[in-house]
Backbone as CSV, one residue per row, in Angstrom:
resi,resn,N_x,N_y,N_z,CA_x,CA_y,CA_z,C_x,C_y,C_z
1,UNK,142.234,132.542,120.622,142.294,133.264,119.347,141.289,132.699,118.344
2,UNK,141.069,131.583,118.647,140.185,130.653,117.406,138.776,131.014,117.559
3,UNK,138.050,131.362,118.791,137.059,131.587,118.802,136.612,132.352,118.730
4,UNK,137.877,133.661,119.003,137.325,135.047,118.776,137.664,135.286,117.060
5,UNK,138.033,134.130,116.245,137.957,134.151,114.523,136.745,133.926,114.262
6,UNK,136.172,132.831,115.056,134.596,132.238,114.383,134.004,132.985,114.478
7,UNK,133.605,133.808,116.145,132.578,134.882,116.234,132.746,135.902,115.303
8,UNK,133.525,136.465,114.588,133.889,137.377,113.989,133.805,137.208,112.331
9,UNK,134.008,135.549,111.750,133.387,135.295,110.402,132.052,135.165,110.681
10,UNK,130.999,134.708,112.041,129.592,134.771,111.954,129.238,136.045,111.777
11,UNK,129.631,137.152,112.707,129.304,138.156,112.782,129.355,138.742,111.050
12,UNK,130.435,138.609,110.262,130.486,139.260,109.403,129.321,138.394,108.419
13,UNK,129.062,136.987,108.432,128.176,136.263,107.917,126.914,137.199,108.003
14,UNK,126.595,137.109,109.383,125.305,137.951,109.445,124.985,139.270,108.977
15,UNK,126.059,140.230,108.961,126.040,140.985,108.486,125.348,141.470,106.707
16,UNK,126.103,139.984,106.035,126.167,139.603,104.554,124.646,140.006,104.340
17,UNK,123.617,138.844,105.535,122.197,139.084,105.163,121.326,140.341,104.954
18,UNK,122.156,141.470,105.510,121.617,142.686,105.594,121.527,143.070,103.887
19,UNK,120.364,143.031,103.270,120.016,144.107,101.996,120.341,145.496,102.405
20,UNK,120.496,145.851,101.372,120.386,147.356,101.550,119.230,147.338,100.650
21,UNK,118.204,148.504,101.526,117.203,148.391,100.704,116.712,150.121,99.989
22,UNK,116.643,150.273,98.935,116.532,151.266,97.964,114.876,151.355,97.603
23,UNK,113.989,150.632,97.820,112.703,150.794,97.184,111.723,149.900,98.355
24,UNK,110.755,150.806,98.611,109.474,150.074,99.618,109.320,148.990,99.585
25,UNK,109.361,148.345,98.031,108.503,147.018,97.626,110.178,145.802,98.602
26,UNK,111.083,146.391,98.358,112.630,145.868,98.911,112.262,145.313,99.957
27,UNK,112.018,146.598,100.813,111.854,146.294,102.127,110.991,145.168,102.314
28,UNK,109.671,145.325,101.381,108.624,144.250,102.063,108.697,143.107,101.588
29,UNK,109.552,142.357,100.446,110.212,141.587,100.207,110.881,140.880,101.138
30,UNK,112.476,141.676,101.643,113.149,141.335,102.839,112.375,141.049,104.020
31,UNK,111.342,141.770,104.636,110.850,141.539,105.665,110.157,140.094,106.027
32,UNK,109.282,139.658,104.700,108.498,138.372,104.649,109.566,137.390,104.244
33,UNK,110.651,137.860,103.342,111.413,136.935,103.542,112.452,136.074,105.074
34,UNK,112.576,137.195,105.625,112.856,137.528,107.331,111.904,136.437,107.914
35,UNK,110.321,137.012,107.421,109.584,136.275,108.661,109.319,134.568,108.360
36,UNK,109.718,134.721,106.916,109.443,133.421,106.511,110.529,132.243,107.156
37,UNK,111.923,133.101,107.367,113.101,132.172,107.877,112.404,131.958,109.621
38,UNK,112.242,133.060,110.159,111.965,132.494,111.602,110.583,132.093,111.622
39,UNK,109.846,131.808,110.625,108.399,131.180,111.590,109.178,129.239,111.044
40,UNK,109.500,129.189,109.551,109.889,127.942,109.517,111.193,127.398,110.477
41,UNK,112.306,128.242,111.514,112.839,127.977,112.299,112.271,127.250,113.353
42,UNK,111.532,128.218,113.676,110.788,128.062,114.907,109.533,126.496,115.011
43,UNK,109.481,126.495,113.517,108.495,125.462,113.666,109.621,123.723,113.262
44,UNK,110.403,124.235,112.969,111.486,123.057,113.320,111.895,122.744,114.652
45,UNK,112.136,123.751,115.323,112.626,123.833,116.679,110.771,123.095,117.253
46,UNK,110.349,123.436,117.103,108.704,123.154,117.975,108.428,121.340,117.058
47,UNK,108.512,121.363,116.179,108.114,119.730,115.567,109.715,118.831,115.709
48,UNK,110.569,119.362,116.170,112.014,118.481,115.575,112.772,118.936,116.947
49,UNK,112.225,118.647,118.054,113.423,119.499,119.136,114.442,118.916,118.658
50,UNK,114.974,117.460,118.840,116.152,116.980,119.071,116.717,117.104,117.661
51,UNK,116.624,116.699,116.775,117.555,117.259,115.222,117.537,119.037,115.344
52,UNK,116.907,119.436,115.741,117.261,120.982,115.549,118.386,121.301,116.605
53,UNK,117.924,121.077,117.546,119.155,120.806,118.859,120.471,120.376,118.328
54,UNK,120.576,119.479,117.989,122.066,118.655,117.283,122.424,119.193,115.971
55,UNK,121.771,119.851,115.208,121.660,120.413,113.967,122.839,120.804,113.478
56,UNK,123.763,120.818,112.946,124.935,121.827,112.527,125.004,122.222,110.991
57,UNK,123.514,122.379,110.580,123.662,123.337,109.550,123.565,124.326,109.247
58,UNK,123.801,124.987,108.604,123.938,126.741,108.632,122.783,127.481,108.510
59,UNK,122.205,128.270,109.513,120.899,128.937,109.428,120.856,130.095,108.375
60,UNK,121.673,130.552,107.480,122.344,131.265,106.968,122.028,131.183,105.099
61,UNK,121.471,131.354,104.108,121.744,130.944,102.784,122.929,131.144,102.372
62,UNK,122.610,130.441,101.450,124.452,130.001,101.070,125.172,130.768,100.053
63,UNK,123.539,131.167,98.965,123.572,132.030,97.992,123.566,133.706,98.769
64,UNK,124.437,134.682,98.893,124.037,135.808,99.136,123.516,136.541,98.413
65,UNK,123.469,136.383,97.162,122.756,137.248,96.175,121.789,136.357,95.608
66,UNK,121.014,135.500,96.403,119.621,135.203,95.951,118.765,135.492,97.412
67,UNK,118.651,136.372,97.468,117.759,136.665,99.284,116.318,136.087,99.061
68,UNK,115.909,135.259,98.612,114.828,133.997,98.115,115.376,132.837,98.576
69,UNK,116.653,132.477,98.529,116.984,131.080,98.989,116.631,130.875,100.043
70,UNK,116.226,129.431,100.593,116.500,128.443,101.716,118.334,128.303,102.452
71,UNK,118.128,128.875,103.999,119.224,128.323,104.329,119.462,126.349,104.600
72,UNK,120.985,126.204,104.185,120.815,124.536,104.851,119.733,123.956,105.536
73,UNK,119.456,124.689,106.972,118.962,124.734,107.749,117.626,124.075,107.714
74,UNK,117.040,125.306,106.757,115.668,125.123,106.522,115.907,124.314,105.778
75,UNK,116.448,123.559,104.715,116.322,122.681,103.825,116.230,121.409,104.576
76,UNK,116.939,121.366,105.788,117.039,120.299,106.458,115.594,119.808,107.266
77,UNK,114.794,121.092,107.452,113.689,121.041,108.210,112.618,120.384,107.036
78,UNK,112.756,120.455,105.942,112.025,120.428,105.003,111.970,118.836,104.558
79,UNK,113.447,118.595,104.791,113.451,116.977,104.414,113.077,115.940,105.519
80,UNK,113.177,116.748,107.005,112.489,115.995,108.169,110.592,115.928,108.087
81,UNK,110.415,116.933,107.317,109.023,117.071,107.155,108.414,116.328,106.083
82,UNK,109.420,115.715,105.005,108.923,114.717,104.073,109.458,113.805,104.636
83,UNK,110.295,113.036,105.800,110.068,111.886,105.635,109.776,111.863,107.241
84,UNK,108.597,112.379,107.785,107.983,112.240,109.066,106.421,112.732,108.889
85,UNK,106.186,113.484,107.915,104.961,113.760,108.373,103.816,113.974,107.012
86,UNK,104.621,114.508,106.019,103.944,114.151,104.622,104.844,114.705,103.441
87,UNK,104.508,113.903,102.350,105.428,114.187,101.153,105.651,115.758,100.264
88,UNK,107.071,115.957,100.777,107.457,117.317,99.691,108.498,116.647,98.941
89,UNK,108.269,116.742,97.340,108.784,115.854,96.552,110.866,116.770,96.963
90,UNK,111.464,115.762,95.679,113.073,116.037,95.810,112.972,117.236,94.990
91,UNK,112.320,117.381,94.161,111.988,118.712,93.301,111.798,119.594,93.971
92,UNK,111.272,119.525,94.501,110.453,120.934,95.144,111.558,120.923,96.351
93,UNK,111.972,120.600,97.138,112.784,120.387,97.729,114.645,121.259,97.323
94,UNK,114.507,120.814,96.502,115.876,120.993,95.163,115.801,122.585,94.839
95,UNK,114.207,122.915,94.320,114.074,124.841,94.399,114.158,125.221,95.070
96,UNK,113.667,124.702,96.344,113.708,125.539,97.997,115.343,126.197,97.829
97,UNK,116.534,125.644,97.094,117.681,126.063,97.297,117.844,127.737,96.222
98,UNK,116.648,127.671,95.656,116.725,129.361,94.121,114.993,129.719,94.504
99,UNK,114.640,129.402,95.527,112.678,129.898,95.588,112.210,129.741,96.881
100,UNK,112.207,130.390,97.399,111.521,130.409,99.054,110.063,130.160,98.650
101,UNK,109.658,129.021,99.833,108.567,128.170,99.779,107.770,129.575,101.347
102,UNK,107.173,130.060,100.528,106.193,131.505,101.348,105.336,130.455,101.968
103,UNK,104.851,129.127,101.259,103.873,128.419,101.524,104.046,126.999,101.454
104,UNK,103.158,126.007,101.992,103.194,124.650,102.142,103.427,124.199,100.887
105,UNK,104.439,123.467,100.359,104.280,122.935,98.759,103.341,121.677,98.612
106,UNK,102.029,122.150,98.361,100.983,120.611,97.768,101.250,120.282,96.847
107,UNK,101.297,118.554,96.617,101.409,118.118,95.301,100.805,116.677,95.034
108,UNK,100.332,116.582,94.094,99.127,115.561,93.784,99.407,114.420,94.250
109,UNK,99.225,113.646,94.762,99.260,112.297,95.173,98.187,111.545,94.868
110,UNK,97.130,111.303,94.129,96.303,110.575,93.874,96.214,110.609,92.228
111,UNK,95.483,110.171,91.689,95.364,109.671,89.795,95.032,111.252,89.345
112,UNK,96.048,112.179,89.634,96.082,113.156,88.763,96.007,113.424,87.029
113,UNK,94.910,112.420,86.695,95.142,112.594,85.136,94.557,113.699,84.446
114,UNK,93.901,114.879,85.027,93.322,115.954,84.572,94.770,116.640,83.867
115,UNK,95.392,116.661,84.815,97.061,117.188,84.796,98.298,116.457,84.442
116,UNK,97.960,114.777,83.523,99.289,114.200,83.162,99.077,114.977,81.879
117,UNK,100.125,114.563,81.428,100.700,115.358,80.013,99.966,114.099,78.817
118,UNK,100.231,113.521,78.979,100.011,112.170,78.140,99.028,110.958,78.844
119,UNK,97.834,111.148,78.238,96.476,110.298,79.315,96.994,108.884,78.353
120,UNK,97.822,108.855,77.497,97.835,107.171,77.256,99.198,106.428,77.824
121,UNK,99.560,107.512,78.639,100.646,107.080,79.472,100.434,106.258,80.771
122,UNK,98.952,106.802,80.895,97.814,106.436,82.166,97.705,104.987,82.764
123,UNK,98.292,104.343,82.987,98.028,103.173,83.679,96.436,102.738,83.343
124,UNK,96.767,101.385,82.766,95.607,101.303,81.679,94.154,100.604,82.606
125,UNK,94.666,100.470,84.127,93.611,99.945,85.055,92.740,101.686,85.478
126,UNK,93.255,102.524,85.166,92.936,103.951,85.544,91.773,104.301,83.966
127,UNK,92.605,104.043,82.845,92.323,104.282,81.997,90.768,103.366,81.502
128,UNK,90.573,102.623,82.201,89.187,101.242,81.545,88.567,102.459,82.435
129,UNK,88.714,102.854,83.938,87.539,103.194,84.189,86.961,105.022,84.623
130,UNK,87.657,104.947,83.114,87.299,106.985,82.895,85.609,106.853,82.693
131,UNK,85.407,105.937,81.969,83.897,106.303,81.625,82.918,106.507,82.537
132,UNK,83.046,105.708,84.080,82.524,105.358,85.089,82.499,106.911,85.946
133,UNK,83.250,107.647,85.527,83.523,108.568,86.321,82.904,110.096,85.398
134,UNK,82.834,111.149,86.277,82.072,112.057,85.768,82.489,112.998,84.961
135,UNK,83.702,112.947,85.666,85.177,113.553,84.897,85.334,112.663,83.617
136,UNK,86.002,111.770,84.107,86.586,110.892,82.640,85.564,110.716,81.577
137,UNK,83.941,110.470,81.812,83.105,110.570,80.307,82.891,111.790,80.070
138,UNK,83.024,113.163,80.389,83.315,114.260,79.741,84.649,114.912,79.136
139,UNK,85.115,114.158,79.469,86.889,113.954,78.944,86.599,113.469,77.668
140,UNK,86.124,112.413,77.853,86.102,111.174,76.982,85.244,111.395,75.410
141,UNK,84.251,111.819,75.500,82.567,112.426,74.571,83.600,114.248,75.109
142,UNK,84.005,115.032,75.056,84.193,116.446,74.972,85.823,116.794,74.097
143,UNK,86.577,115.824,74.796,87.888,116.231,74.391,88.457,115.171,73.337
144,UNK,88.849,113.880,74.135,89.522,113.236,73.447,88.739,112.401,72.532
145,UNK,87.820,112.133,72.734,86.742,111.045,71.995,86.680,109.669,72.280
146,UNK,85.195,109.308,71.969,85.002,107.942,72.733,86.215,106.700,71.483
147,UNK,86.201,106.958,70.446,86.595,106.287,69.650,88.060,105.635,70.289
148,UNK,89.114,106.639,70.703,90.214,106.373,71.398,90.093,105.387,72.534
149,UNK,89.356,105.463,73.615,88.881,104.521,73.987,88.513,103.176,73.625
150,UNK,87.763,102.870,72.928,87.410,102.106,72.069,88.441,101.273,71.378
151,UNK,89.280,102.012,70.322,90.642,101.211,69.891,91.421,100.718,70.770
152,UNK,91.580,101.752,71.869,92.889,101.455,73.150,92.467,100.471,73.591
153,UNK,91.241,100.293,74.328,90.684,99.086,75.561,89.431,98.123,74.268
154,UNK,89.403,98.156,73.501,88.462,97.212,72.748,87.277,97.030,73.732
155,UNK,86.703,98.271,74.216,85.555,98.107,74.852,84.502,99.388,74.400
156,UNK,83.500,99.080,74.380,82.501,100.386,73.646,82.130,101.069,75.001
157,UNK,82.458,102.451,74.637,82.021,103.285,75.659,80.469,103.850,75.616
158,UNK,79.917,103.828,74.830,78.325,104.171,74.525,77.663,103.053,75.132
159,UNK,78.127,101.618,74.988,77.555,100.502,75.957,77.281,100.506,77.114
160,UNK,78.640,101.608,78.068,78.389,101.774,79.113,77.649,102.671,80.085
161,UNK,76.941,102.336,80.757,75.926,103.219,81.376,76.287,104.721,81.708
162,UNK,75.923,105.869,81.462,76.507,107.087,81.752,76.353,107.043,83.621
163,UNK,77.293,107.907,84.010,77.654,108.320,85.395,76.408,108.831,86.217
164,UNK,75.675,109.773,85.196,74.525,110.414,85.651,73.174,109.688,85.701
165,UNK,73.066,108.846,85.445,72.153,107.423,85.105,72.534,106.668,86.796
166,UNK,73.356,106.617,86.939,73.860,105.621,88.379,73.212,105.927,89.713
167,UNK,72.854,105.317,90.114,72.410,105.511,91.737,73.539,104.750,92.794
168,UNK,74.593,106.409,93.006,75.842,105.919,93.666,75.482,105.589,94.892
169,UNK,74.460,105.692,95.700,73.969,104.784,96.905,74.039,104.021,96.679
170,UNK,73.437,102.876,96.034,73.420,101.693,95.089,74.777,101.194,94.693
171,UNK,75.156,101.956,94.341,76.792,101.282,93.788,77.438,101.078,95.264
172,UNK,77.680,101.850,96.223,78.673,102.191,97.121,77.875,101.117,97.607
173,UNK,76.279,100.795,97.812,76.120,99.315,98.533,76.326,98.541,98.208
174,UNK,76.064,97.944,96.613,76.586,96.767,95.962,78.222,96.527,95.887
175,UNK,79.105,97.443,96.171,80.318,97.532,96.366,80.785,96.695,97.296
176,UNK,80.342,97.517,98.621,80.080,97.121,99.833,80.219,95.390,100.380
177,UNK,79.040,95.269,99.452,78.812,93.544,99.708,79.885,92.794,98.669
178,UNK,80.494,93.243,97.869,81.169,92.671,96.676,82.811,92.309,97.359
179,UNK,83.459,91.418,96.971,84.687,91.131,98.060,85.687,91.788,97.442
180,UNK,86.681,91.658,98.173,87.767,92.785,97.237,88.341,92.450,96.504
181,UNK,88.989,93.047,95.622,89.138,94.257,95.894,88.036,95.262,94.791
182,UNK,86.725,94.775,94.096,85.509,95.361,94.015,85.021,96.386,95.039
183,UNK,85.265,96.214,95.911,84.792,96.992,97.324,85.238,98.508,97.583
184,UNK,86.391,98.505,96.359,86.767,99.599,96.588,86.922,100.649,95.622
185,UNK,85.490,99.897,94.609,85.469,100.941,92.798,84.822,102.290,93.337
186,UNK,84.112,102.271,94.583,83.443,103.772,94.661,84.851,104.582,94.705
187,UNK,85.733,104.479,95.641,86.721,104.856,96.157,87.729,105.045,94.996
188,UNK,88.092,104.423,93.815,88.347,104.957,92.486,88.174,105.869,92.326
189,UNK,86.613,105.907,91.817,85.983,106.331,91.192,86.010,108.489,91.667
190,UNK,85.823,108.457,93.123,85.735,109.135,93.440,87.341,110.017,93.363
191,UNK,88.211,109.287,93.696,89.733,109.669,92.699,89.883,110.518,91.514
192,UNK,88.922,109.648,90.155,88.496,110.404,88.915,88.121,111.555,88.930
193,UNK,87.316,111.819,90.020,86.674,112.887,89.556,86.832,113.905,90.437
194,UNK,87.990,113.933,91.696,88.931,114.579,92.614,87.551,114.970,93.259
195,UNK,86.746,114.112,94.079,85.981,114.342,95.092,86.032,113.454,96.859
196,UNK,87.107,112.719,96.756,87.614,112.086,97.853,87.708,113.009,99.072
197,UNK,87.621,114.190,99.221,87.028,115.112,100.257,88.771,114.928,101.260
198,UNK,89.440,114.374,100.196,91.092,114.290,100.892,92.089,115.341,100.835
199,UNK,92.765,116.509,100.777,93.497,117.439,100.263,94.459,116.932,99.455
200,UNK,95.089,115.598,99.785,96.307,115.128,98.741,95.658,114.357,97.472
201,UNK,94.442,113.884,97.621,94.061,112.950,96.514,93.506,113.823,95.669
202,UNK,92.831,114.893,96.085,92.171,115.786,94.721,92.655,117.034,94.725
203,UNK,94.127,117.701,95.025,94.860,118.165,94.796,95.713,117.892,93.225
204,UNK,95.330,118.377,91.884,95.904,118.624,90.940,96.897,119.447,90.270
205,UNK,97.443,118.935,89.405,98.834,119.643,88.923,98.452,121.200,88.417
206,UNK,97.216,121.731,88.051,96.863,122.721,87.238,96.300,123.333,88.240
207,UNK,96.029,123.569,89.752,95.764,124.366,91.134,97.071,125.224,90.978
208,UNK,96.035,126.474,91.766,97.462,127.308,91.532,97.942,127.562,92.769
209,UNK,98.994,128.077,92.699,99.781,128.414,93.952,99.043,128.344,95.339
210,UNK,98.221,129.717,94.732,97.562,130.044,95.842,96.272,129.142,96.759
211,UNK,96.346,128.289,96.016,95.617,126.871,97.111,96.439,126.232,97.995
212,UNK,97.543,126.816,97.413,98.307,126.137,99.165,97.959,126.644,100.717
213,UNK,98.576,126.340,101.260,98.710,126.572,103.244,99.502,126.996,103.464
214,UNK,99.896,128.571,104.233,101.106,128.944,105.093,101.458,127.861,105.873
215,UNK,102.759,128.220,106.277,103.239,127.317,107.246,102.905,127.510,108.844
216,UNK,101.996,127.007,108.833,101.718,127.082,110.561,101.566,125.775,111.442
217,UNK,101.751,125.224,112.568,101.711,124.374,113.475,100.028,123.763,112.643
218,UNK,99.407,124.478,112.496,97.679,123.295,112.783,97.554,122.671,111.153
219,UNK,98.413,123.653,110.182,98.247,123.646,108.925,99.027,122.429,109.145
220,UNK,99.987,122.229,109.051,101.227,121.015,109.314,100.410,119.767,110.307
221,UNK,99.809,119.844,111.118,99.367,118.722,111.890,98.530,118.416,110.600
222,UNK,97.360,119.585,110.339,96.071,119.280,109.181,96.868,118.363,108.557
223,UNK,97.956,118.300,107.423,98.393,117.804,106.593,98.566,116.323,106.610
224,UNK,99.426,116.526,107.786,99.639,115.072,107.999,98.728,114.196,108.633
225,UNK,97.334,114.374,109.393,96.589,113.821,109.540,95.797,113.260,107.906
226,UNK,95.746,113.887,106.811,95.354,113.930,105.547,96.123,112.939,104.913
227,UNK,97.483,112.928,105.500,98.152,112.143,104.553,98.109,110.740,104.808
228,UNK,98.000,110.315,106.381,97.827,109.346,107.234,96.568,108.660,106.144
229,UNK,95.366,109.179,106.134,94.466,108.776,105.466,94.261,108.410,104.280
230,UNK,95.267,109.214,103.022,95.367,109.010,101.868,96.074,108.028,101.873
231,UNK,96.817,107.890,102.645,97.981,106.440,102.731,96.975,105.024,102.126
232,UNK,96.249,105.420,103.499,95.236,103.949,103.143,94.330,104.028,102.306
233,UNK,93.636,105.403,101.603,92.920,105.124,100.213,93.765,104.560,99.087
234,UNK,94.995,105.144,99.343,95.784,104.530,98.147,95.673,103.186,97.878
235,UNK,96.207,102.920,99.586,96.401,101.189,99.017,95.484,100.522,98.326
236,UNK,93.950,100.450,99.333,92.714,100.212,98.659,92.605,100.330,97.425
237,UNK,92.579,101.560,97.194,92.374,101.733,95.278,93.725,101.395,94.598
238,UNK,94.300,101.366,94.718,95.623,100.340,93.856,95.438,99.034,93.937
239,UNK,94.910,98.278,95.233,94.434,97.164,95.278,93.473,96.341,94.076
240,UNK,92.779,97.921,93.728,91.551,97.382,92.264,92.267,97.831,91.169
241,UNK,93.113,98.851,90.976,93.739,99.114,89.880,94.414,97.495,89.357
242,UNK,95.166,97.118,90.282,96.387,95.840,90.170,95.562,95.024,89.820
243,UNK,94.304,94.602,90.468,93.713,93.566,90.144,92.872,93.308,88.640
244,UNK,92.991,94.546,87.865,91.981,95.278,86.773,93.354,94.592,85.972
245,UNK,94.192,95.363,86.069,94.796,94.772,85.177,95.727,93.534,85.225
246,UNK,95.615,92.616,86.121,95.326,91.277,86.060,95.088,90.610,84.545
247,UNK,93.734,91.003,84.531,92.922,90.626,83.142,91.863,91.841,83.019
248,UNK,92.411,92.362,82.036,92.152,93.744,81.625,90.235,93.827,81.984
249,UNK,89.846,93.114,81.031,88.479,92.630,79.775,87.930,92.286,80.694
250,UNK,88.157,90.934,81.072,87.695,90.061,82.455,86.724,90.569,83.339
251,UNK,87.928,91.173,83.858,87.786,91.773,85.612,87.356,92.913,85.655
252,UNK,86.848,93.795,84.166,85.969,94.950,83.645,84.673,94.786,84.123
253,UNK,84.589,93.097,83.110,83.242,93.185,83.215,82.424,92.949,84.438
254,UNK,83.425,92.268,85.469,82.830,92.269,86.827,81.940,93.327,87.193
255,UNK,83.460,94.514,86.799,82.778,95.633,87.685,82.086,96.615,86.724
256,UNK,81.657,96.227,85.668,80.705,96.905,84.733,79.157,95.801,85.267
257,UNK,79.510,94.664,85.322,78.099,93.552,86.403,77.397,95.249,87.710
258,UNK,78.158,95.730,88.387,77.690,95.963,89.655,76.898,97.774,89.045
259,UNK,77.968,98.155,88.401,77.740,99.463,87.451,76.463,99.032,86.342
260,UNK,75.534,98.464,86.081,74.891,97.998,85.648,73.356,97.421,86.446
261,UNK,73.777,96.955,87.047,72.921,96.922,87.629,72.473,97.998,89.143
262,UNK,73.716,98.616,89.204,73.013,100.011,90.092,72.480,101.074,89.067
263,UNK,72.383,100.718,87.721,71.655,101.680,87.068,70.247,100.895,86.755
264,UNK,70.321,99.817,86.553,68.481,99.046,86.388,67.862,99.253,87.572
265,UNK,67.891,99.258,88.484,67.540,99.418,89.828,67.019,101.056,90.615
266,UNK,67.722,101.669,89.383,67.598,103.163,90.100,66.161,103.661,89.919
């Protein structure tokens, strides 16, 4: 008797999912929403045999009158995919339960300061070396002004050699030979100005949607091969951030020494 109850609350479960649909645009709504549940099934089942196998969460949303939601299911696939293969924050994660993710959710992982809200919130080893960067001295002379600078870090930004003056061959060699964690200001630098040629490091908060990735098998490998890599730029360049601010002034002028002289040389 018990089992012919369950089949019979699934059955009526499934049923629940059926829209009735009144208008074209309905249908094509429901449908991508449809295809969106079985391609991210399927790609749980294909990246996760054994948790999908053992799985006992409900393939099903929970909300019936949000036909946008994430079932359990998929939510579950979502949190195996941030902590196996690359980061989808708890946020984004948390909407998946009121917003079907149509697409890969990217989200900045590297010195997104184009997109913080508050640049004096900025971690002040980030903040000494805006000028160095191509981004940050047009930030710097366009928006906010060199003066701010100046008061914040008691260092003159007109002193310092402009970006476009530099012979970054030159730098990236004098880098090179310089011990660490100096070795790794190109690699900053290139952070600043979201040219790290990485998808997670120059991925910003102000990209829109539509720079994301469907969810597909090569898109998902792509990713996480990307992330593998950003892993270790991070460390590197946090390595010089930490050490910057050590001694703010100091350990500037080191690396204003190498920035200096790859501009006499050019």
């Amino acid at each position: 008797m018990l089992p012919s109850l369950l089949n019979a609350l699934s059955a009526i479960h499934r049923l629940r999912q059926c829209q009735r649909i009144l208008h074209p645009n309905q249908a094509v709504d429901y449908l991508e929403n449809r295809f969106n549940t079985y391609r991210l099934l399927a790609l749980y089942q294909n990246l996760f045999p054994d948790e999908f196998k053992n799985s006992t969460a409900a393939p099903y949303p929970e909300d019936l009158n949000n036909p946008d939601s994430h079932s359990p299911l998929e939510i579950e696939f979502l949190y195996l995919v941030n902590q196996n293969l690359f980061p989808i924050s708890e946020l984004q994660a948390e909407n998946a339960y009121e917003e079907r993710l149509h697409q890969i959710p990217l989200m900045p992982m590297g010195c997104d300061w184009i997109g913080h809200e508050d640049i004096e919130s900025l971690r002040s080893g980030w903040q000494i070396l805006l000028p160095l960067s191509t981004e940050g001295r047009y930030w710097l002379e366009s928006v906010e002004g060199t003066d701010w600078y100046e008061c914040e870090l008691g260092v003159s930004c007109e002193a310092i050699t402009h970006p476009k003056d530099i012979d970054t061959r030159l730098l990236k060699k004098l880098s090179c030979r310089a011990a660490k964690p100096l070795k790794f200001l190109p690699l900053a630098l290139q952070l600043l100005d979201y040219e790290s040629n990485n998808i997670w490091l120059d991925y910003c908060a102000t990209d829109q949607p539509e720079d994301s990735l469907p969810w597909t098998v090569e898109n998902i490998n792509f990713l996480h091969s990307e992330w593998q890599d950003a892993k270790v730029i991070l460390e590197q360049v946090y390595e010089l951030i930490e050490w910057l601010e050590q001694d703010l002034i100091n350990h500037f002028e080191l690396v204003l020494g190498i920035w200096k002289i790859s501009s006499l040389l050019k």
